[in-house]
C-alpha positions, 0 to 999 in steps of 0.5 A: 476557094483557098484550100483549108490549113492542114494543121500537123497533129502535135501542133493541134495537141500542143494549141489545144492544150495551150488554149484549154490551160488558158481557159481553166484558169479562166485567163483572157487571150490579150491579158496572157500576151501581155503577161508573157510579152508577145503579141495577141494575134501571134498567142492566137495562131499559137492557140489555133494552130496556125503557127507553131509556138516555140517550145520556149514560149510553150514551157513559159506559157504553161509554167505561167498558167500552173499546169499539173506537172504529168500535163506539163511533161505531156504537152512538153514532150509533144512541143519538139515535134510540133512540125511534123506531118504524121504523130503516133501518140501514145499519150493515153490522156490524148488518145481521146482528146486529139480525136476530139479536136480534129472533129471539130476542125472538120465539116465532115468525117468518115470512118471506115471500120470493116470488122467492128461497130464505129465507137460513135455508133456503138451502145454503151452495152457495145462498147463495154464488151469492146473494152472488156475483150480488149483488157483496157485497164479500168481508168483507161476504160472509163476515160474511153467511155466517157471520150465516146458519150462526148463525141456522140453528143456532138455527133447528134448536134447535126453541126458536121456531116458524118459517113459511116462505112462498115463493113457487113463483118461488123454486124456478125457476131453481136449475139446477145447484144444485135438487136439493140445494137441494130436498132441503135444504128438504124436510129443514127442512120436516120438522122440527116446529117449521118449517112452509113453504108454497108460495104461487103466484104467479098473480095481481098482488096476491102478485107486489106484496108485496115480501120481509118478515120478521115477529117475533111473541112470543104471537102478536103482531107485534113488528117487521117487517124489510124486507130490502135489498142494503146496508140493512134497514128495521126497522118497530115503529110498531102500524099497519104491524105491524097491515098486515104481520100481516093481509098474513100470515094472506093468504097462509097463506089463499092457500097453504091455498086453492090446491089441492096438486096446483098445487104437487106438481109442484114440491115436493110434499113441502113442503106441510103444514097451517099450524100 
């Protein structure tokens, strides 16, 4: 089986824009190809990221379709490094939306969060605590919102595999808010295309790996997403995709290993065998 086309991160946030700008305008693909002068197929891997689109055709192509000019500067501003293997995109507008296009690249996603809930398994009560102590600023805080309700939808959908590994830190501290946050989860954990696991955090190493998202298409990494206050950074290059996979199959290993009693004063109903 071919291994899956790693599509570098500013090359899916410049296709995905030049695809949904199309869209919006409700414009075929054949007919934008012949407006600008290039072949379909060639608009199509530009669409899809198969290809990188020159930035003069990037420019050309938005300008055609009439894109606001804060949309145009932001994809623009992306377009010169469309090659390369790692982003860090402080674009708020894309903090959620690049996030987005990877999970429906992928056909299983993992996320490792050691000290606080995943954003798709957190409460609207959870998050907006998350939020007030992290002083977002409101619009900000509403995109965030509104990014994670959409991507929990399509987590419910069941069309991808998700597995969740959290660390037993993540479950202190919930005060007022544990008891509907435990259930929440325990709901997520039944769902059969979801599997999480609690990972102790009882020796240095786990407390050293920092919170990641991993995306995988047949079982191959396709991009990892480290997540920041006011920035992610989006990794493709093979080597660290390599270093964040084996970092994955550890701590499955170090979730199976640890006995359930360790975990079931916590949340016992959460730990199920890794599928």
């Amino acid at each position: 089986m071919p291994k899956p086309i790693i599509r570098p991160p500013a090359t899916v946030a410049v296709s995905s824009s030049l695809r949904d700008a199309r869209k919006r305008r409700g414009i075929g693909l054949r007919r934008l190809a012949e407006k600008i002068g290039v072949h379909p197929a060639t608009l199509s891997a530009w669409e899809l990221g198969i290809k990188v689109a020159p930035e003069t055709a990037v420019a050309w192509i938005l300008g055609y379709l009439r894109v606001e000019s804060a949309e145009y500067e932001r994809v623009m501003a992306l377009a010169p490094d469309a090659g390369a293997a790692n982003l860090v995109d402080q674009s708020d507008p894309q903090l959620g939306h690049l996030l987005w296009t990877y999970e429906q690249l992928s056909s299983r996603v993992v996320e490792w969060a050691p000290s606080c809930i995943p954003d798709l398994l957190q409460t609207r009560a959870y998050a907006e605590r998350v939020l007030d102590k992290a002083v977002v600023q409101d619009d900000r805080r509403d995109m965030d919102l509104l990014s994670r309700q959409v991507r929990q939808q399509a987590l419910n959908d069941g069309s991808r595999r998700y597995v969740f590994l959290v660390g037993d830190q993540a479950l202190h501290g919930l005060d007022d808010l544990r008891n509907e946050q435990v259930e929440h989860l325990r709901a997520a954990a039944q769902l059969k295309h979801v599997t999480v696991r609690i990972v102790p955090s009882t020796e240095t190493a786990l407390k050293s790996i920092g919170a990641f998202t991993l995306f995988e298409n047949r079982s191959d990494p396709i991009a990892v997403v480290l997540r920041h206050q006011h920035c992610n950074t989006y990794l493709t290059d093979r080597t660290m995709l390599s270093r964040y996979h084996e970092t994955v199959r550890t701590l499955l290993r170090r979730a199976s290993d640890e006995p359930a009693s360790t975990c079931a004063l916590t949340v016992p109903v959460l730990i199920r065998a890794t599928r």
